[in-house]
C-alpha positions as CSV (number, residue, x, y, z in Angstrom):
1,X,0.0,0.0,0.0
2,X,1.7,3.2,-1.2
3,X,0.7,6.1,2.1
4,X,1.1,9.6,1.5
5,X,1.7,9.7,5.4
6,X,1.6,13.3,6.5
7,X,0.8,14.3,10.0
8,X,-1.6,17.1,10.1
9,X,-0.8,18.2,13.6
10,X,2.8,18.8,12.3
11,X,2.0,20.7,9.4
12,X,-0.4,23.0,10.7
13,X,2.3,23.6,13.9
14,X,4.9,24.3,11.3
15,X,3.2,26.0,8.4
16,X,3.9,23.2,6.0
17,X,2.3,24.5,2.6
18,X,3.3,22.0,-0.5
19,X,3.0,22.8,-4.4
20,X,0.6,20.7,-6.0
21,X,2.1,18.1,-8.4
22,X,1.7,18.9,-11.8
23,X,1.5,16.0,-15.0
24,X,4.1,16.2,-17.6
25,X,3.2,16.3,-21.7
26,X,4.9,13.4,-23.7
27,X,6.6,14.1,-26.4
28,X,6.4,18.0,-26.6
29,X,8.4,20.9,-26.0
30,X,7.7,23.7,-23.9
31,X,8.6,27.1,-22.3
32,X,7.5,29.0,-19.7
33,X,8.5,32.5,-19.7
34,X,8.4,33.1,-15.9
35,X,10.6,30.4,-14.9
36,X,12.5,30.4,-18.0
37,X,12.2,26.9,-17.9
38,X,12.1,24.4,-21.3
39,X,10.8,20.7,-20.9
40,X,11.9,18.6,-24.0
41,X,9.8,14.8,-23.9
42,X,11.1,12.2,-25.8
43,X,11.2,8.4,-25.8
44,X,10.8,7.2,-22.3
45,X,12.7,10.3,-20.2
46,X,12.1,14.1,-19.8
47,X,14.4,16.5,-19.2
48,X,13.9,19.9,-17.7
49,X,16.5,22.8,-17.7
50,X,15.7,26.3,-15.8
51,X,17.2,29.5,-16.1
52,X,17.7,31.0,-12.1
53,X,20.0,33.7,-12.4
54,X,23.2,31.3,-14.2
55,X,21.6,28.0,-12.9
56,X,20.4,26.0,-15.5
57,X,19.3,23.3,-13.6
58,X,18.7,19.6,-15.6
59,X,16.0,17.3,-14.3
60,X,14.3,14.0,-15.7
61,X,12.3,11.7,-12.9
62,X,11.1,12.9,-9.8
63,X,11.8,16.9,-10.3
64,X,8.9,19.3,-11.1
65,X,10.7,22.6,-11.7
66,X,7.3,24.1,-13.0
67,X,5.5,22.7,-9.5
68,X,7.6,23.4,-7.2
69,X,8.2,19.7,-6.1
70,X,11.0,17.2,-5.4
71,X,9.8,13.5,-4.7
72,X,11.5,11.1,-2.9
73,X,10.7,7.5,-2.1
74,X,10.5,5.8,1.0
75,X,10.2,2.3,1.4
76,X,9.4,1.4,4.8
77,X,8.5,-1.2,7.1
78,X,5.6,0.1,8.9
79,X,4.0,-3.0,10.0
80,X,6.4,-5.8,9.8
81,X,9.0,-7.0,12.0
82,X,10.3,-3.9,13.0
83,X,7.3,-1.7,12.4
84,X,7.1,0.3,15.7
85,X,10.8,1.6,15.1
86,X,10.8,2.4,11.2
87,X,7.2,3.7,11.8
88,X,8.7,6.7,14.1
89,X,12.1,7.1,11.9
90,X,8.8,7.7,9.3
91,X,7.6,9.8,11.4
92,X,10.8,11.5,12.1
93,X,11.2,12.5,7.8
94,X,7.6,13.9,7.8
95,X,8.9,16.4,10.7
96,X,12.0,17.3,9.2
97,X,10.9,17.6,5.7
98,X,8.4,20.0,6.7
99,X,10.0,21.6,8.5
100,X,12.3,22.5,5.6
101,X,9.7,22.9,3.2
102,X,8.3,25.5,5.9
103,X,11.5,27.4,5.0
104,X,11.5,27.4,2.0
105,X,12.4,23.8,0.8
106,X,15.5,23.1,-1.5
107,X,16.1,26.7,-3.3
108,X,12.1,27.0,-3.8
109,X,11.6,23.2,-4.6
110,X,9.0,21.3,-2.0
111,X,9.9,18.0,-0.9
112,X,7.2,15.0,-0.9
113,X,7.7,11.3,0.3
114,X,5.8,9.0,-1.3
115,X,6.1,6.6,1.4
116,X,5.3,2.8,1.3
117,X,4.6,-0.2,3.9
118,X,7.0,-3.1,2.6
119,X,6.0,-5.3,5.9
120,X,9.4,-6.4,5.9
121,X,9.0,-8.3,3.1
122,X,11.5,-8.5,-0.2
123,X,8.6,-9.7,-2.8
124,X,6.9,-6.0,-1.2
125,X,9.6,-4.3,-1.6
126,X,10.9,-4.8,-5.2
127,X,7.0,-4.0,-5.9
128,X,7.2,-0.8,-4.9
129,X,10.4,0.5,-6.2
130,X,9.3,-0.4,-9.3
131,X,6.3,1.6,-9.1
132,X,8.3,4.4,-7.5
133,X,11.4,4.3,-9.5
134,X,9.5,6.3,-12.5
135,X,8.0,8.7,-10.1
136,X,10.9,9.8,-7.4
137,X,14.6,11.6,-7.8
138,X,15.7,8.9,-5.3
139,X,14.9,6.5,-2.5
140,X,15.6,8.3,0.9
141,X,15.1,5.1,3.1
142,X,15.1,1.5,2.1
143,X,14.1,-0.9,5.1
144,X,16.2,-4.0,5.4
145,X,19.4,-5.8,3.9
146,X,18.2,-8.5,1.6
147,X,15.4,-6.1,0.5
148,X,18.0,-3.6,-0.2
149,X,20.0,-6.1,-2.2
150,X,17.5,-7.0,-4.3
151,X,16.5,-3.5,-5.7
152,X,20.2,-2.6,-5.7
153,X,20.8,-3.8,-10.1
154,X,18.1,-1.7,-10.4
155,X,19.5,1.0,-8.4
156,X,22.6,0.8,-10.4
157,X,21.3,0.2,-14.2
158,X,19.1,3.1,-13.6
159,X,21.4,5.3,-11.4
160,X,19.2,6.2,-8.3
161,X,20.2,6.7,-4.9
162,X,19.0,4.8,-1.9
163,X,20.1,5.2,1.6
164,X,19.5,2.0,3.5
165,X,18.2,1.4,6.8
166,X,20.5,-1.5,7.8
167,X,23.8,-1.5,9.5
168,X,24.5,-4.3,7.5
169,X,28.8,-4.2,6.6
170,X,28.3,-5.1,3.2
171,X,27.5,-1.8,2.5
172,X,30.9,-0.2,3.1
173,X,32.4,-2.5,0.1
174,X,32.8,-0.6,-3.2
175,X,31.4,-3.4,-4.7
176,X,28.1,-3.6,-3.7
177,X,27.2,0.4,-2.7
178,X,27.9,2.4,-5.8
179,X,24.4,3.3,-5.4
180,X,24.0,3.7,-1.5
181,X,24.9,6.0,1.1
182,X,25.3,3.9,4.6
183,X,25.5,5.3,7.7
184,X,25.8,4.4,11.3
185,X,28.2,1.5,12.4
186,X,28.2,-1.9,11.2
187,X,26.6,-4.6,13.3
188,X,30.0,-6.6,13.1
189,X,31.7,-3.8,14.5
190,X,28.8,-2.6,16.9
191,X,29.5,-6.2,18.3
192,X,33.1,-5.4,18.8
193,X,32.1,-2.7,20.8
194,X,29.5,-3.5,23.2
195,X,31.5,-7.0,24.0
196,X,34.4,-5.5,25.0
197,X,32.5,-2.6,26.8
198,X,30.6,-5.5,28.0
199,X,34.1,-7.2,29.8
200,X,35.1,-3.5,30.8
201,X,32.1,-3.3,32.4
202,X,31.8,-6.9,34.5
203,X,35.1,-6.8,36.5
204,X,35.9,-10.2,35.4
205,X,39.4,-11.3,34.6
206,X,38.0,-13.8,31.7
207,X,34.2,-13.8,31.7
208,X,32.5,-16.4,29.6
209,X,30.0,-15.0,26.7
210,X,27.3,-16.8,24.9
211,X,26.3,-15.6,21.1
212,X,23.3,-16.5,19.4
213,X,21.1,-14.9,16.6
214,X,18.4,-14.8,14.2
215,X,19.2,-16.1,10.8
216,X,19.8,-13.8,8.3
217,X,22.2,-10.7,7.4
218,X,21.4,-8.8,10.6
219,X,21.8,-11.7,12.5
220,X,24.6,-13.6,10.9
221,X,27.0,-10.3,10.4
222,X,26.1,-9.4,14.1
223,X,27.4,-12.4,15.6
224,X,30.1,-12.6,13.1
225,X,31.5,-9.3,15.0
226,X,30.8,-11.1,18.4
227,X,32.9,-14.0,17.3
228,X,35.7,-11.7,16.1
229,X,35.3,-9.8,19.1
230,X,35.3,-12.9,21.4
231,X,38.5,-14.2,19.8
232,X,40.2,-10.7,19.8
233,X,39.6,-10.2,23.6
234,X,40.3,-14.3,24.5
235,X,37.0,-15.0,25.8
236,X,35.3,-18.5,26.1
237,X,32.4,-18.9,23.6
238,X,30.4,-21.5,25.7
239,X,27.1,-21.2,23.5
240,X,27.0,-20.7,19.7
241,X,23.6,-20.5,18.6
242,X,24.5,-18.2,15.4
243,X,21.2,-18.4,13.5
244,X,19.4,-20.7,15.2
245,X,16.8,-18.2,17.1
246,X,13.7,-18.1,14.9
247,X,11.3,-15.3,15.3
248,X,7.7,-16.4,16.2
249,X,9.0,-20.4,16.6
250,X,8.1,-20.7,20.2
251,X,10.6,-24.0,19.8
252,X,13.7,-22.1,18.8
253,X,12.9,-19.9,21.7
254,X,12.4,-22.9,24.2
255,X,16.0,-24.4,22.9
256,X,18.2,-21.2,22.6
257,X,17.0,-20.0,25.8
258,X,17.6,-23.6,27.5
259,X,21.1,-23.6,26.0
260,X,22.1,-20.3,27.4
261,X,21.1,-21.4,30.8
262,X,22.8,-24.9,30.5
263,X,25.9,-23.1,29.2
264,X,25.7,-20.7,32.3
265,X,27.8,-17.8,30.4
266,X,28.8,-14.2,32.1
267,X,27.8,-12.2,29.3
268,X,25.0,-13.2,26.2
269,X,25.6,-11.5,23.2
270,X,22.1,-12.1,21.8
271,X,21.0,-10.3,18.5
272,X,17.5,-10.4,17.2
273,X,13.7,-8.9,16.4
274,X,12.8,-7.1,20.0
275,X,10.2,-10.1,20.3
276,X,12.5,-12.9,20.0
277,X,14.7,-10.9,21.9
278,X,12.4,-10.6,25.1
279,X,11.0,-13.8,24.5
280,X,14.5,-15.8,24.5
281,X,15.8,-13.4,27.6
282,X,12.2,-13.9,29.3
283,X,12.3,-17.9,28.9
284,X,16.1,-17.7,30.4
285,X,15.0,-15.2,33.5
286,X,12.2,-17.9,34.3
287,X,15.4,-20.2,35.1
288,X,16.6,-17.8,37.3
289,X,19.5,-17.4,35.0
290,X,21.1,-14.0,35.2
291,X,24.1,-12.4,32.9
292,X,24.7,-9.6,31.5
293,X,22.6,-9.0,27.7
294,X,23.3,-7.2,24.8
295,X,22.8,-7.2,21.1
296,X,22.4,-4.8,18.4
297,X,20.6,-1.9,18.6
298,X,17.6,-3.0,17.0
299,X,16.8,-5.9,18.8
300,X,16.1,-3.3,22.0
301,X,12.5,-1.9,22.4
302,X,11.3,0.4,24.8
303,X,8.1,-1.5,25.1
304,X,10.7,-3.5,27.7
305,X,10.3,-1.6,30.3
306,X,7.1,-0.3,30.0
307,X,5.1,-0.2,32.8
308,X,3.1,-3.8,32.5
309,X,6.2,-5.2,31.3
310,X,6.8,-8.6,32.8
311,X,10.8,-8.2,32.4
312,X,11.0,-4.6,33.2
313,X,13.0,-4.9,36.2
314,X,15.2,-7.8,35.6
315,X,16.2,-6.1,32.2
316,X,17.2,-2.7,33.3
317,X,19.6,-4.6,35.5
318,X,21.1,-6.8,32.8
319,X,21.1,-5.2,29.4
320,X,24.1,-3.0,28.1
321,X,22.5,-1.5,24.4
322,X,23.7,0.9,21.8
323,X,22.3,3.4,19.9
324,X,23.4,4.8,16.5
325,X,22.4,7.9,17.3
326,X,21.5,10.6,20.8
327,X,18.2,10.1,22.1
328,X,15.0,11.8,23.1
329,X,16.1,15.1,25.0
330,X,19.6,13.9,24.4
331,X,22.9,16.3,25.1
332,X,23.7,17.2,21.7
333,X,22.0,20.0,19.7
334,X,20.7,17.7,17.1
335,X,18.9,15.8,19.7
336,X,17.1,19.1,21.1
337,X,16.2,20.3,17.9
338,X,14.6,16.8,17.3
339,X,12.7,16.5,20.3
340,X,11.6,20.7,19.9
341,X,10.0,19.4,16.7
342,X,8.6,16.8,17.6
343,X,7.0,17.7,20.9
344,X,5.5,20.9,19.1
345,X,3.7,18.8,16.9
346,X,2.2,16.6,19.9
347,X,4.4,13.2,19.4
348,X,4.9,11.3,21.8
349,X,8.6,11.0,23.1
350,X,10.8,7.7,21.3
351,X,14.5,7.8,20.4
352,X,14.1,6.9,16.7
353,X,12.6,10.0,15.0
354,X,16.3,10.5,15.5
355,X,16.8,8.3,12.9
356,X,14.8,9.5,10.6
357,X,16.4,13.2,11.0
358,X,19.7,11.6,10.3
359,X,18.5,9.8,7.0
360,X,16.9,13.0,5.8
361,X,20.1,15.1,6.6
362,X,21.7,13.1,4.1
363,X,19.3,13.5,1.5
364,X,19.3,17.1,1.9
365,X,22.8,17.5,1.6
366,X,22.7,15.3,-1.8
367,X,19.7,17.0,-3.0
368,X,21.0,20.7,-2.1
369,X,24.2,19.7,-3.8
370,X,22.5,18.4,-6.9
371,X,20.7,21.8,-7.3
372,X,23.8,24.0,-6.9
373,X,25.9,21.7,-9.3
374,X,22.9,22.1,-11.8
375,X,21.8,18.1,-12.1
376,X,19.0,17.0,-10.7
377,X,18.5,13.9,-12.3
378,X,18.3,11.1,-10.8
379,X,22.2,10.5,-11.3
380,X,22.7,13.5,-10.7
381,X,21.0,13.5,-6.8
382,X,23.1,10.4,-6.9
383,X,26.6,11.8,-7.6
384,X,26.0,14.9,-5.2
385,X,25.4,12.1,-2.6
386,X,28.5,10.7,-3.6
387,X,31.0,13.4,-3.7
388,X,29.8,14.7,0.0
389,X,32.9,14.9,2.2
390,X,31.4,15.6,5.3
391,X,27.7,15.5,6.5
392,X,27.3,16.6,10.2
393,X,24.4,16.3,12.2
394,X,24.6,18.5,14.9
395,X,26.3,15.8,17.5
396,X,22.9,13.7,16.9
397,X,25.3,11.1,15.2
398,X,29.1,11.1,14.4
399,X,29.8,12.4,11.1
400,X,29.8,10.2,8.0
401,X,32.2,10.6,4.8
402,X,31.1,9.2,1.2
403,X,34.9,9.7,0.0
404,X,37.6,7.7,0.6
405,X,39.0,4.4,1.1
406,X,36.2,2.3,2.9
407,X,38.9,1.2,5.5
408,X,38.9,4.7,6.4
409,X,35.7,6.6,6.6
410,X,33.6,3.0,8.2
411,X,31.7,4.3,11.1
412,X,33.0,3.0,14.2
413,X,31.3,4.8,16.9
414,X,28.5,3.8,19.1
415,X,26.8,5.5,22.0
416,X,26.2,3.2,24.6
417,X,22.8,3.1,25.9
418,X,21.1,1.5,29.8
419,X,17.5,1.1,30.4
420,X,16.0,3.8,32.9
421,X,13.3,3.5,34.5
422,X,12.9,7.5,35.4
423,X,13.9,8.3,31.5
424,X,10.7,9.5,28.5
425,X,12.0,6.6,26.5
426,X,13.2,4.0,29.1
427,X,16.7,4.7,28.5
428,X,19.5,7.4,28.4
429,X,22.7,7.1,26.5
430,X,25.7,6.5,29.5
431,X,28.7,6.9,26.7
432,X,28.6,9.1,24.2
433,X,31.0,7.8,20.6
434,X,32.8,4.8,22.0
435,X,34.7,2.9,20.0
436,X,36.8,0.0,22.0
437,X,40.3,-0.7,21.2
438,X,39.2,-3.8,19.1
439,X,36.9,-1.8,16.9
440,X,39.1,0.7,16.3
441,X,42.5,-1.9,15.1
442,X,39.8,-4.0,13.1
443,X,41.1,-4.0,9.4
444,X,37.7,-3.3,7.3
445,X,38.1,-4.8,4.1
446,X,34.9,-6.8,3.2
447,X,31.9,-7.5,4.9
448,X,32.0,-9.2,8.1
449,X,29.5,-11.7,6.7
450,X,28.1,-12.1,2.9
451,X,25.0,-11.7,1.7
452,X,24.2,-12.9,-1.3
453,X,22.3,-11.8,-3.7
């Protein structure tokens, strides 16, 4: 289902008025003496040049000089597997898009999503972008690794951008991202760092550490970095259950859990959807069995320590999270500014709108860069993503770099997040960019674990 989501109590708080979209001719020429703008159809593409001052700026999908109106696809799980968190990075575009658009957009140009519900699902999601990829400039969220991977030919035969929303390592090879812009730390090396902030953290001379997963990319790449990060710091692996959790198969639950207990580890490395997540840490804390937990940041949900929540106590004693970027009423100025926008237009408080500003950031900068060079094609949105040095968000994530040797510019920071009880969101960052001696010696030179595809 394509959903034009738009929150109304935003809008009206911030002004939000958008250009309507207007149809393009087919195979026609024409001027408009106003804009100074000439639209030549022909075959199966249409490219618009306009004259602002000495910009002459090229378009062909996705641009509507004459409107007023940039579109940009989303493709989003809203009500799969990780709904409730890509639902609120959703919601966290909507805000900053119009807020931009309330200030006057890209040079004049109003930005609309055209955002989808994949449910999580690959068959979905190659559905959509091909009924998007004729209608948007680019893809400014793409939910998921193998669903990423199997639009990404497409991305490159027809030269779009898409930034992904997945932490999955892959994307930092030259090989595979010529037409993505990753951000945020690979699970791999996410792993390296909470394990061995993990063993900082537990006093132990040689604690014991369990790993187990879901299958998959996300899974499989995070406990790939747990296993590097195990053998790095000499810990005993007394469990490997590396993709054998299943989400939903109360069985795989009953048997991971019972194998963490019977292994009796210090530390469980455990990464997964937030319900197989609970249920395998719920089925152990039945036991009596008590470690300390962690796993990458998507398998945490606030919902865990929700009043009601039958694990609320025991988890905000055991689990050590991270985040990839500051939370709700966090310390940076990126994270005010998020929760100022969103609490003006009546939201209630979660730490991934975040997200969402940090994915649109990076579209801005791509799309603002576009128009100065004069492209805004769909390669050309593409290359200005490409060429950006720098993109800073305001302390609400580290900085990313789309030039240079992958090696060098892979995100390795993490903030390090606890569960609190007191906090709007259930938990408050406790260190700000950490990045342990083992993630920071790890030579990056191809994906931790390789999806295929």
């Amino acid at each position: 289902m394509k959903i034009n989501r738009k929150w109304l109590a935003i809008f009206l708080v911030l002004g939000l008025v958008i250009a309507a979209c207007g149809d393009g001719g087919t195979d026609e020429t024409t001027t408009t003496a106003d804009s100074g703008q000439t639209t030549t159809t022909g075959g199966d593409e249409e490219t618009t040049t306009t004259t602002d001052g000495m910009m002459d700026i090229a378009t062909d999908i996705g641009v509507d000089l004459e409107a007023g109106v940039i579109k940009v696809g989303l493709l989003s799980d809203l009500t799969g597997a990780f709904g409730p968190l890509v639902s609120a990075i959703v919601a966290g575009h909507e805000a900053y898009w119009a807020e931009v658009n309330a200030n006057g957009g890209i040079n004049g140009l109003m930005v609309e999503l055209e955002v989808v519900d994949t449910v999580y699902d690959v068959t979905n999601h190659v559905q959509f972008f091909n009924e998007l990829k004729d209608e948007v400039v680019a893809f400014g969220h793409s939910t998921g690794s193998p669903h990423t991977v199997a639009i990404n030919a497409d991305l490159q035969a027809q030269g779009i951008l898409a930034i992904p929303l997945t932490w999955y390592s892959g994307w930092s090879d030259p090989a595979i991202n010529s037409n993505l812009v990753p951000h945020g730390t690979p699970y791999c090396i996410e792993s390296m760092n909470l394990i061995e902030y993990m063993v900082d953290q537990s006093g132990l001379d040689s604690p014991t550490i369990a790993i187990a997963s879901i299958p998959g990319d996300y899974g499989l790449d995070s406990a790939a970095g747990a296993a590097l990060a195990a053998a790095a710091l000499g810990l005993d692996v007394v469990y490997d259950g590396t993709g054998k959790l299943i989400p939903g198969d109360d069985a795989s639950t009953a048997e991971v859990a019972g194998d963490i207990v019977a292994a009796d580890p210090d530390l469980v490395y455990l990464t997964a959807t937030p319900g197989a997540f609970s249920a395998t840490y719920g089925a152990a804390l039945a036991t009596g069995f008590e470690a300390t937990w962690s796993g990458a940041a998507p398998s945490w949900n606030p919902a865990f320590v929700a009043e009601g929540s039958p694990i609320r106590d025991a988890i905000a004693r055991d689990f050590i999270g991270s985040f990839y970027a500051d939370t709700w009423n966090g310390e940076s100025a990126g994270a005010q500014h998020v929760t100022e926008v969103m609490s003006a237009a009546g939201a209630p408080p979660t730490d991934y709108y975040g997200e969402g500003f940090v994915e649109a950031t990076i579209l801005h900068r791509a799309l603002q860069v576009a128009y100065d060079n004069g492209d805004m094609t769909q390669a050309g949105v593409l290359a200005a993503a490409k060429s950006l040095e720098t993109v800073d968000f305001d302390g609400l994530a580290p900085s990313e770099s789309y030039v240079g040797e992958p090696n060098d510019i892979v995100q390795r920071q993490i903030n390090i997040l606890r569960p609190d009880l007191d906090a709007p969101t259930g938990s408050m960052i406790v260190e700000y960019n950490y990045t342990s001696p083992t993630a920071a010696a790890y030579e990056f030179t191809e994906a931790c674990y390789k999806l295929e595809g």
